[in-house]
N, C-alpha and C positions, 0 to 999 in steps of 0.2 A: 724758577717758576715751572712745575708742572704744566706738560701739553694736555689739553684735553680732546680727546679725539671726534671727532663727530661718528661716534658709532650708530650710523642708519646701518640697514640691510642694503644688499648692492641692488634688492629689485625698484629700490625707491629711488625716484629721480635727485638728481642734488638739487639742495634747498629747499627742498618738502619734507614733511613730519607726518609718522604713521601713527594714528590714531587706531580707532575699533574700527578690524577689517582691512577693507581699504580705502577709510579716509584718510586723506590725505590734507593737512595743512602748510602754509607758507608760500611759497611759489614768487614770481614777481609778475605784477598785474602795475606795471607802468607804465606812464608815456614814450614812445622807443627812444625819445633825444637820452633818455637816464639808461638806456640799456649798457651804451658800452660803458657808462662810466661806474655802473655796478658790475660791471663785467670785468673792470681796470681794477676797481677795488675787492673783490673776489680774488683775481690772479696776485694781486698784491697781498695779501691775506695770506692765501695759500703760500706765497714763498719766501714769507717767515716764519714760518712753521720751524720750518728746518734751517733756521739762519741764525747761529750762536750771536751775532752780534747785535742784533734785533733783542737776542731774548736777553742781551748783557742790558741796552741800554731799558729794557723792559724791566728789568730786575731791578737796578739800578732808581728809576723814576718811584717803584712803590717803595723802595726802601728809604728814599732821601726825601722824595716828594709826598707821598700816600703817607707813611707813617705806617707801613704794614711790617711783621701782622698785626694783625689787629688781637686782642689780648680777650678769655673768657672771660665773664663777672657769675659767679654762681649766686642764687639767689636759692638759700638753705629751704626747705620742706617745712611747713608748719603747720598749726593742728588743723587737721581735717584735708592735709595736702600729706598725698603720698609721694611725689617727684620731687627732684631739686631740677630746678631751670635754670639753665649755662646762658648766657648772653653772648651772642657772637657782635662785638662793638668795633660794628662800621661809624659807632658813633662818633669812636676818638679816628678815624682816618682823614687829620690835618682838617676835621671840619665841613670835607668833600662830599660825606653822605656814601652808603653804599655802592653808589658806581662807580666811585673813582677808578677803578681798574679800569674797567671799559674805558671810562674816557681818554686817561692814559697813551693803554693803547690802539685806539683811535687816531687821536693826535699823531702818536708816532707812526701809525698805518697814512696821516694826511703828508706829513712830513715827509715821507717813504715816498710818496705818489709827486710831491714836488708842487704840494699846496700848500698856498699863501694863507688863504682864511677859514675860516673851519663857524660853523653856524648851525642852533642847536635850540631847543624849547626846553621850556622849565613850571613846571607847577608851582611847588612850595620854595624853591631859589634853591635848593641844595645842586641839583644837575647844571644848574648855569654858573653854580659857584666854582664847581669842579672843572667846569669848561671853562671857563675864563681865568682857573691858575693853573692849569695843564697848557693851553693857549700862549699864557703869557710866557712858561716856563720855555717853551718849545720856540719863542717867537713866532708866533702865527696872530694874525687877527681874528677875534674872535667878534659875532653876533649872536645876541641873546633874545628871542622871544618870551614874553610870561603876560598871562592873563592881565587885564586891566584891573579884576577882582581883584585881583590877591595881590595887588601894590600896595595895601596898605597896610593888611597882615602881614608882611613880609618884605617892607620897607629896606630892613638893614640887610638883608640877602639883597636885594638891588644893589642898596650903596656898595656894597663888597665887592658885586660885580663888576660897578664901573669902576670901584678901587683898584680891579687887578687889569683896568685898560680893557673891558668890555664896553659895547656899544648895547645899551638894554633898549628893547621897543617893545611898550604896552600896545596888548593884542587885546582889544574888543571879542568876548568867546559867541560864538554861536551856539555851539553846544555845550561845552563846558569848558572852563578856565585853562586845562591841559589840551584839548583836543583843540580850540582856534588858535595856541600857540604853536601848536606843531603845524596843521597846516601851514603857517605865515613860513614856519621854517622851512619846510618843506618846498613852498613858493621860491624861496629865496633863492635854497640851494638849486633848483631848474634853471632859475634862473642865469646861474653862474658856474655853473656845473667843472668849467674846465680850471677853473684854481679855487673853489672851495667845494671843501666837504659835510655833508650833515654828519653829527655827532651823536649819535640817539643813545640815550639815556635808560632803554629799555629794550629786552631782544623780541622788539617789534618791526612791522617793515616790510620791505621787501629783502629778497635773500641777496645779497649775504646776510644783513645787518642782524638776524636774530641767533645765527650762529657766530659770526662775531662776538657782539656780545658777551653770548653763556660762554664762548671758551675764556676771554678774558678777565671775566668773575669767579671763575674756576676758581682763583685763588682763596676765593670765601671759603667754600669747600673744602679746598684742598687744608687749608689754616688748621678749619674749625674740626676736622675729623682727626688730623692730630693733635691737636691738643687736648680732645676731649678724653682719646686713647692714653693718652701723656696722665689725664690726670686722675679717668676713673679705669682705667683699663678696658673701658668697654666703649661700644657706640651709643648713640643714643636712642631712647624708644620710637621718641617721636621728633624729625626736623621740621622745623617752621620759620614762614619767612609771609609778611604781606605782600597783597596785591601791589602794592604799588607803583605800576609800570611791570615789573616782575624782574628785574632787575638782579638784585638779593636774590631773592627765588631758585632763578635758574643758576646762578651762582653757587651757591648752599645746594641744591638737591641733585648738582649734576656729583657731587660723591657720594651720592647714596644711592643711587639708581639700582648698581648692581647689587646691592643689600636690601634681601625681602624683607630681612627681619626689622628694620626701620621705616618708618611711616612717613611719607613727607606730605606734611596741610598746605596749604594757604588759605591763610585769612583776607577774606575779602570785605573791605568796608561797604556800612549800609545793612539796613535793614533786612532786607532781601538780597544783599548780595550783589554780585556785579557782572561783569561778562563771563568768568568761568563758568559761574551756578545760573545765571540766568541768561547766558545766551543763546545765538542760534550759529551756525555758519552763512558769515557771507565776507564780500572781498572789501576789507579794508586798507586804507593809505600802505596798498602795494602789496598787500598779504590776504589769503584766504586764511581765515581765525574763528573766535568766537567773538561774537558782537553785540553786546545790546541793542535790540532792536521793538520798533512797536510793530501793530500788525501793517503796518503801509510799507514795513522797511526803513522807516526813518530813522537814525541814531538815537538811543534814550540815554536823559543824564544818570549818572550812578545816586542814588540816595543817601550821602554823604556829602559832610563840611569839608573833607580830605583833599584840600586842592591837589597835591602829591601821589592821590588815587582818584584823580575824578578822571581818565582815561577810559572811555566805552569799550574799548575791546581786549582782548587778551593775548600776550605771543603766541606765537602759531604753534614753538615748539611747548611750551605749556599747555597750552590747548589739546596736542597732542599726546601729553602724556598723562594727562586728567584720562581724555576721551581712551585711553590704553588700560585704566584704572591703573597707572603707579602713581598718580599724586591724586592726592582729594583737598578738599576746597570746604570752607564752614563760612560762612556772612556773620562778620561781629555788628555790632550796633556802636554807634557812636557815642551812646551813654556808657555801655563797655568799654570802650577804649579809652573815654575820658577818667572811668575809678582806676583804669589800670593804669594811667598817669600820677593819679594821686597817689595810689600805691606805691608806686615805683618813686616816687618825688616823697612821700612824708616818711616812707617804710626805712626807703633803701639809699636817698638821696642820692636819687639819678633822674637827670632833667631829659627826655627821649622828647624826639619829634611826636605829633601826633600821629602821622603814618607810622612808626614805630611802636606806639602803645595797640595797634590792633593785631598786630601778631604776641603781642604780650599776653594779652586779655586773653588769645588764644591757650594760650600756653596756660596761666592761670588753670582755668574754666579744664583742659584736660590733664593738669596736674593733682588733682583732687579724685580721679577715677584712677589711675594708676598706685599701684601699689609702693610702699614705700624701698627707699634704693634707685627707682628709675629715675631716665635721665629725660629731661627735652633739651632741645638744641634750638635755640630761638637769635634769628638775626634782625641785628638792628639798623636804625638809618640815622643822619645827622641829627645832631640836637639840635633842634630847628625853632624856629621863631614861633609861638602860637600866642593866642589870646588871652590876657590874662585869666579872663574869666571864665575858661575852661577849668581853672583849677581854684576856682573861689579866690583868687588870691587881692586883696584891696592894693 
């Protein structure tokens, strides 16, 4: 596995993201009882960096357990489309959904540290899925949070979870389905702080956790820029990857950063878009970001069915490289994301999550303005459980 480095400038504090100027995102804005134990997992972080054995059993967990790499699906140019669109398919990774890296090594970062239990929130069930077979791989106990909504849509991602020896608790949301799961997890983990760890599923948080993350999804990245090399000799026009936690995102666009001549989007579910396009800064669960807010300050929900993207705010280091102009950001609509399910299901016969069909739509929608030859680079997430009647199907 490739390192990826956290290249800030040295004037920037560690764990903050430079935006336009000198804004600054991330930081940790916690209660002090969590300071040293972000502090432990920080120093912990840090000194597998450089620790061959770490990065054996690291190597090792995506290749037996993830199912990486994960393989392209090109989806040929047709009339009125000048691009072809590569699917980078976190789909097929054992089931886990795009972050399995992260959780991975996570797990091995809990294990490292001399944790028993490790404890984590879930939208759509895919991140809890991952957490509770990394979990069980690793012998750890795992706890799952997930909205009381989305038990019913997402029933059999439960039972899977408690299949793999997770303990699930339906979280009544306040704000949305993702956001009072994560609190509870969050709650949990204060709680217990000296033998369990949070698992976060997104490079959100306080720092470490969003540079964690993105180095650990590097391998999305890292995959998808060779093989696309591998197969057209070139890079891609445009990289894309959904809002969805941002996950994928920072995964996929940290190999493309130093490359102007590729575009990297994100699609953000919802009519109007979600905290990249329409937020403001303020300090969320531990991170100054971008937030949906109204004008009192109070959290707003995202305008989206996407329980896997109804998350109010955005990683800090996202945030930061929106606010830098290296990534930009488009709001698909849920009637979009649903044709580009049908598409992708009656055209191509490939069953994608919903949060997965809104970076499609993306891709679509600017594959049709690019001239024919280009490429986009579109990453996926589990094939995940959705409603029938998203896809007309009796």
């Amino acid at each position: 596995m490739h390192i990826i480095p956290n290249n800030q400038p040295h004037d920037i504090p560690r764990g903050k993201f430079r935006g336009a100027g000198d804004e600054l995102f991330g930081g940790q804005f916690v209660v002090a009882a969590l300071l040293p134990v972000l502090d432990r997992l920080d120093s912990t972080f840090t000194d597998v960096l450089d620790d061959p054995e770490f990065r054996r059993d690291l190597d090792a967990l995506l290749l037996d357990h993830v199912c990486r790499p994960t393989p392209l699906t090109r989806l040929e140019a047709t009339s009125g489309q000048g691009a072809s669109i590569f699917l980078k398919r976190e789909d097929l990774s054992s089931g886990q959904g795009a972050g399995a890296a992260a959780v991975v090594g996570q797990c091995l970062l809990a294990r490292r540290m001399g944790m028993t239990e490790v404890v984590a929130d879930t939208g759509s069930g895919e991140h809890g899925v991952a957490v509770a077979a990394a979990a069980a791989r690793l012998g750890l106990k795992a706890t799952i949070y997930i909205g009381r909504g989305a038990a019913g849509t997402y029933r059999a991602m439960i039972d899977r979870m408690r299949s793999l020896g997770a303990q699930v608790v339906l979280v009544s949301p306040d704000i949305s389905v993702l956001h009072g799961a994560m609190s509870r997890a969050l709650q949990h983990w204060m709680g217990d702080a000296e033998r369990c760890l949070y698992i976060a599923g997104a490079p959100v948080g306080a720092h470490p956790y969003p540079t964690i993350v993105r180095h650990f999804q590097g391998v999305i990245g890292t995959e998808a820029r060779a093989a696309l090399l591998d197969r057209t000799g070139r890079l891609p026009d445009i990289a894309i990857a959904v809002m969805d936690g941002g996950a994928a995102a920072s995964g996929l666009f940290s190999a493309f950063l130093d490359d102007p001549e590729v575009s990297c989007l994100i699609a953000e579910p919802g009519e109007a878009g979600g905290a990249l396009s329409q937020g403001r800064p303020g300090i969320f669960h531990g991170a100054r970001t971008l937030l949906l807010q109204d004008d009192d300050g109070q959290i707003r929900r995202i305008g989206s069915a996407a329980a896997g993207a109804s998350y109010s705010a955005a990683g800090p280091e996202l945030a930061a490289w929106l606010r830098a102009g290296r990534v930009g950001v488009r709001p698909v609509s849920d009637a979009d994301a649903v044709d580009a399910m049908r598409r992708l299901a009656w055209e191509h016969g490939l069953a994608l999550s919903f949060e997965s069909a809104f970076g499609v739509a993306l891709a679509l929608s600017e594959a049709v303005r690019l001239p024919l030859g280009a490429a986009i680079l579109c990453v996926t997430a589990a094939a995940g459980v959705v409603d029938h009647h998203l896809l007309d199907v009796a």
